[in-house]
N, C-alpha and C positions, 0 to 999 in steps of 0.2 A: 504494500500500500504506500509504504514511504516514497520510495523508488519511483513508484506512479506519478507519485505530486511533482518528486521531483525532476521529474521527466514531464513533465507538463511543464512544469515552470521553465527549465530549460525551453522550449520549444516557442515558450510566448518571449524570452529573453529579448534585447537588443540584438545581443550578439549570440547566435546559438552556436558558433566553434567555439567560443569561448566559456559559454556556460556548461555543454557537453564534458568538456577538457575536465573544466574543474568537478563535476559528477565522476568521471573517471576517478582521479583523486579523491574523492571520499572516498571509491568503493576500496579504492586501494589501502585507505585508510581504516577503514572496517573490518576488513581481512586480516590487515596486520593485529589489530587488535583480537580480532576473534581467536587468530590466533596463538597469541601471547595468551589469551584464556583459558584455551584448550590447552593448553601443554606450558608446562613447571618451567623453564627457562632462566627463571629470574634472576638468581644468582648472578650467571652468566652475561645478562644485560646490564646490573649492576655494576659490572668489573668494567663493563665498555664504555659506561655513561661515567664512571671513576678518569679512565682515559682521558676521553675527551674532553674530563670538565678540568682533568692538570693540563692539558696541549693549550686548549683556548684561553686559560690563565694565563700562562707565560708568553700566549699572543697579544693580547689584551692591554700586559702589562707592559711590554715592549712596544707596543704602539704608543702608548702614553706615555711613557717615557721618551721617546723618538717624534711625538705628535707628528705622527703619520703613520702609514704604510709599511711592512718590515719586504718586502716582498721578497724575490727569489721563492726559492720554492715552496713558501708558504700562499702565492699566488695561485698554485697546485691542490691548495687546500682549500680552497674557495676564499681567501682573501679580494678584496676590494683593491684598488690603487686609490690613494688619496691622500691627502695633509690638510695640514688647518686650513688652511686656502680654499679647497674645494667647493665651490657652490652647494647647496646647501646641506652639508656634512653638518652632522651633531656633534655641538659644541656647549661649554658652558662657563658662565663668568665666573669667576672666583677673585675676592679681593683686585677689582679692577682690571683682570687680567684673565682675556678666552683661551680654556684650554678642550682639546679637542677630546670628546667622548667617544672609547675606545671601541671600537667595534668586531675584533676576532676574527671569525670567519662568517659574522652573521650579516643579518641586513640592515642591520639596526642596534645599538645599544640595550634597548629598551629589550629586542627579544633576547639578546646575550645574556640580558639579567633576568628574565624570567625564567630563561630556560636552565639557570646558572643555581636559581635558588630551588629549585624544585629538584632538580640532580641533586643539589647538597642534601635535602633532605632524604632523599635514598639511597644516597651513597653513604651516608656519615656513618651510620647504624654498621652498617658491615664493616668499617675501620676500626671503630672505636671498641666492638667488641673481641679484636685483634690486636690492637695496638690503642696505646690511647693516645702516645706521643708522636705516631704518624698520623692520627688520625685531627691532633690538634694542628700540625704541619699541615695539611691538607686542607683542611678548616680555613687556616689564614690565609692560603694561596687561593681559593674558592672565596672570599669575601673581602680580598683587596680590590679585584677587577667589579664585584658587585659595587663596592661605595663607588670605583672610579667611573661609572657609567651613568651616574648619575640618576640614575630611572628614579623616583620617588616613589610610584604605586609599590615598586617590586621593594624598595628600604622599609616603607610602613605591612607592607605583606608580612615583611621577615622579623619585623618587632610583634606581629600580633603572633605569627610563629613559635616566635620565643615565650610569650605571656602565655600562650596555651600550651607550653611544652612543661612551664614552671611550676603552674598550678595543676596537670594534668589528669584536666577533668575538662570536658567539650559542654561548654550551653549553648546553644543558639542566639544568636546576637542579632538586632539592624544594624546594616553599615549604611555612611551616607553616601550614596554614589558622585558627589559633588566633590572632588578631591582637590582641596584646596592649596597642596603642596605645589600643583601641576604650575610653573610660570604662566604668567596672566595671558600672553600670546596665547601660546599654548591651552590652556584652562578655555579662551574662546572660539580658537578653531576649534575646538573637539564639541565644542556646544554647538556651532554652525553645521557638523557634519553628524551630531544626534538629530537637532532639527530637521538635515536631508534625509536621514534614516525615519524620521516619523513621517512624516509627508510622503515618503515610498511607500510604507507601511499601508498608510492610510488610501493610498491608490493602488494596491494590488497585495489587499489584507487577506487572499486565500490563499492564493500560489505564489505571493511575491514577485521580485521582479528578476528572477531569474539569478542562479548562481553565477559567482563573479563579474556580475551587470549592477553593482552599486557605481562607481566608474563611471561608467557608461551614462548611468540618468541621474549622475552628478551633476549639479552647474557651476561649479568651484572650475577657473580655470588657472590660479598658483598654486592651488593646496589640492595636487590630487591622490588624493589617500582613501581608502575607505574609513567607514565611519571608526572608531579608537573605542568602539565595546562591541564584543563578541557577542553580545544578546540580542540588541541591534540590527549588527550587521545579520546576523543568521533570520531574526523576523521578517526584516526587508526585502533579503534575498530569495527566499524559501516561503516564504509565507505563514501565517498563523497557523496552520493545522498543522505542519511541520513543526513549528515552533512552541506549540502545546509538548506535542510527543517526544521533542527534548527534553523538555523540561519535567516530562515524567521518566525519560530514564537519566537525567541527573538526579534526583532525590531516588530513585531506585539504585543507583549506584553507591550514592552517600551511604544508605544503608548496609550496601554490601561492603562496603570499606569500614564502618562506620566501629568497628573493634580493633581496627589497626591504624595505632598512631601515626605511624610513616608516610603511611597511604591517604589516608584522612587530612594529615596535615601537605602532603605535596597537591593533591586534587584540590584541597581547600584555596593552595597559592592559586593556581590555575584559573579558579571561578572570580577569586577576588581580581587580581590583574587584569584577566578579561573584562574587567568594568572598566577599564581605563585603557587601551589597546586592542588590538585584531589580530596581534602575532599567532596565538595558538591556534585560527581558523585559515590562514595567508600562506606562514613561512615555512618550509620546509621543515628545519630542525624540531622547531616549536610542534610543527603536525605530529612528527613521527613520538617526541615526547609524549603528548597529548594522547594518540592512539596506544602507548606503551603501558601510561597511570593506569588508561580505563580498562583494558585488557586486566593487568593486575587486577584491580579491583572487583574483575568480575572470576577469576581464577578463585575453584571452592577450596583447592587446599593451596595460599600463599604464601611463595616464602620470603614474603617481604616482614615478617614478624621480627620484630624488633624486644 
């Protein structure tokens, strides 16, 4: 039934090679997950996401310190070429003085750090029960390139992190979706491109307006981004009945996770960040993360137990 809408949707799109392309992509993404839930793996994917999150620290952290690009064969890696200079590269002011926001092999800062804090949280549990002084090593390599990125949703994600690790015990909370950390730039394109998100919403409130066709029936012609929350952007695109049906298997997942701190608290970053960014519905890295959590999550015997 999903599949149906969303192959309807697709089909009324702006663009249907492009809305197609990205339905590919999900299903790809579904599978990978389906499969990460059929079959115990996890271990094993921990040690890879261990990897990757000390290589893109020490890229991260070399770009900042070099404010640019390290490239050579780190270009190989999916590095960017850039420097401070580059038209509109993330940057940010400190004491009078712009220093460039490091970017790794991502697309963005913002997903570096998302993806950066949510790894930490499933990777730290297997160090620490190993090693507690590699595991603190590991710690500070993982949470220097987090502050130097500057992301604010993913620093206040990682304090509520912490407050629910200390008193460890989970209540249900309201958050204010209005993040006031976000710079005031910043803080009102992401209101101008909610605005475009409800006004699509509100014109093609069954099927949406076709995946990967936010863009497309944008009017924004400096700032072309999609909208910077994933609830958003997936209403708009997809439409409300699709966008019900998430929203019952995220609260069916919370449940299924919902006795496992590690997993609880990484999906937890995921849903909060998404209130303030599109990385984990867009970027590659971000995708396969996101397909990885849920997979776990749905896995009946996980060895993500901490």
């Amino acid at each position: 039934m999903v599949l149906g809408l969303l192959a309807v949707g697709c089909w009324e799109a702006g663009n249907r090679e492009v809305a197609f392309l990205k339905l590919i992509k999900i299903l790809e993404l579904f599978f990978l997950g389906y499969y990460v839930a059929k079959n115990n793996y996890t271990l094993n994917a921990r040690r890879y996401l261990l990897v990757g999150v000390i290589y893109s620290s020490l890229i991260a952290i070399g770009q900042f310190l070099k404010q640019r690009s390290l490239g050579v064969i780190f270009w190989w890696l999916g590095e960017r070429s850039f420097t401070l200079a580059t038209p509109g590269i993330a940057r940010t002011e400190f004491n009078g003085q712009l220093f460039l926001r490091p970017y790794a092999t991502f697309s963005h800062p913002n997903a570096l750090a998302g993806f950066f804090l949510v790894s930490l949280i499933l990777t730290l549990p297997v160090l620490w029960r190993r090693s507690k002084k590699v595991a603190l090593g590991y710690l500070l390599l993982a949470i220097c390139p987090l502050i130097l990125t500057f992301s604010r949703p993913v620093w206040l994600a990682g304090i509520l992190v912490l407050i629910f690790g200390a008193v460890q015990s989970i209540k249900p909370k309201k958050f204010l979706c209005s993040f006031l950390f976000l710079a005031p730039e910043s803080f009102f394109r992401r209101q101008e491109l909610n605005e475009t998100a409800v006004q699509l919403i509100k014109s093609q409130p069954l099927f949406g307006v076709g995946l990967g066709s936010f863009l497309i029936r944008s009017s924004f012609s400096d700032f072309i981004q999609p909208v910077h929350n994933i609830y958003l952007l997936l209403a708009s695109e997809t439409g409300g009945i699709v966008f019900i049906g998430t929203v019952i298997f995220i609260i069916r997942t919370i449940k299924m996770a919902w006795a496992n701190w590690s997993l609880l608290a990484g999906l937890g970053v995921i849903l909060f960040t998404g209130l303030f960014d599109h990385y984990w519905l867009t970027l590659q890295q971000n995708q396969l993360l996101l397909a990885l959590v849920l997979g776990w999550c749905w896995q009946k015997k996980t060895g993500l137990q901490v």
